[in-house]
C-alpha positions in Angstrom: 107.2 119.2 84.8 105.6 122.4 85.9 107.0 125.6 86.2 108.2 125.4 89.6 111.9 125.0 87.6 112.4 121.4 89.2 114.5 118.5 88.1 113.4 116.0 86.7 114.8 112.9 87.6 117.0 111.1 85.4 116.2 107.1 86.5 112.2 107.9 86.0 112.2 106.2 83.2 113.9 103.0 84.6 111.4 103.3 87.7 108.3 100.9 87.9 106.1 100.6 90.9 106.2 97.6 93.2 103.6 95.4 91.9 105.8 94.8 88.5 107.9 92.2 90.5 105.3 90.3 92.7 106.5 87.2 90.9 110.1 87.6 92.5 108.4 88.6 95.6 105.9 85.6 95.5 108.9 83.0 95.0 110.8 84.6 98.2 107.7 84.6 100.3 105.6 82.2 99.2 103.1 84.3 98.9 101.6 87.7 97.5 103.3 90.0 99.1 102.3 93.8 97.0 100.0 94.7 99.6 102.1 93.8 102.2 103.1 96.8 104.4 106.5 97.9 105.3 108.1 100.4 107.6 111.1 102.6 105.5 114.1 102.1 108.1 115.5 106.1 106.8 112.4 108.2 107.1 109.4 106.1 108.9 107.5 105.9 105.9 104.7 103.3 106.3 103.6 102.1 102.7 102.3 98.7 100.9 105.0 97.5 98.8 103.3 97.4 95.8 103.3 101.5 96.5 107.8 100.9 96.3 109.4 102.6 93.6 110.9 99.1 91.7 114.2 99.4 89.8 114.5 96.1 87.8 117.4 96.7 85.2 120.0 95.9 87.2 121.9 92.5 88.3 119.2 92.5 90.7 115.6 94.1 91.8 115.9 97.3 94.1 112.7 98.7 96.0 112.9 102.4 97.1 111.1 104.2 99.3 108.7 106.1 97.6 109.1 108.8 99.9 112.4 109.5 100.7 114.4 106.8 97.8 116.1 104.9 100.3 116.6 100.9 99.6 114.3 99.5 101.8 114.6 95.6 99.9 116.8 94.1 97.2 116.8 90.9 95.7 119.6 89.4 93.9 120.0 85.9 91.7 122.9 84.6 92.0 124.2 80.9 90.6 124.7 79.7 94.0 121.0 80.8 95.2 118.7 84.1 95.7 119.9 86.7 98.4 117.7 89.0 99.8 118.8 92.0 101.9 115.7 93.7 103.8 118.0 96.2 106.2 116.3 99.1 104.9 113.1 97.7 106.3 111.8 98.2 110.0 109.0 95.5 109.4 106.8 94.1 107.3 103.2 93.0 107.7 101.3 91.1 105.5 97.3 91.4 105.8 95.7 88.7 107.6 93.9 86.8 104.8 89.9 86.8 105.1 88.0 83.3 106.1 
């Protein structure tokens, strides 16, 4: 930290950035999906989702916002199936791929 006096945050060390769970993401999508970009449904933020802040020790995968933290994505296994809930997302857009 410097010595503006801030906080650190206590979950940094539990944080990862979006690319560490392009396999879940591939499995939901079908596709790579890291440099896919999103719109953050709290603040407006426009950012790939590799660029997400990834919180992976939990009963699921949560993506934050890496501007403001809210959940913009998480992904749960369950034994009936896989949910996903994407309501912290205005859109996503993945690039068109080149020919």
């Amino acid at each position: 930290m410097d010595d503006l006096n801030q906080e650190e945050d206590p979950t940094d060390w539990m944080r990862l950035d979006g690319n560490a769970v392009a396999g879940a993401l591939m499995e939901w999508f079908g596709m790579e999906m890291t440099a896919a970009s999103g719109e953050c449904n709290h603040c407006g933020n426009v950012a790939a989702i590799g660029t997400l802040h990834a919180y992976t020790r939990g009963p699921g995968i949560v993506l934050r916002c890496s501007a403001c933290q809210g959940i913009v994505l998480r992904l749960v296994q369950t034994p009936s199936g896989s949910l996903l809930d994407a309501r912290g997302t205005a859109w996503l857009a993945r690039p068109t791929s080149a020919a």
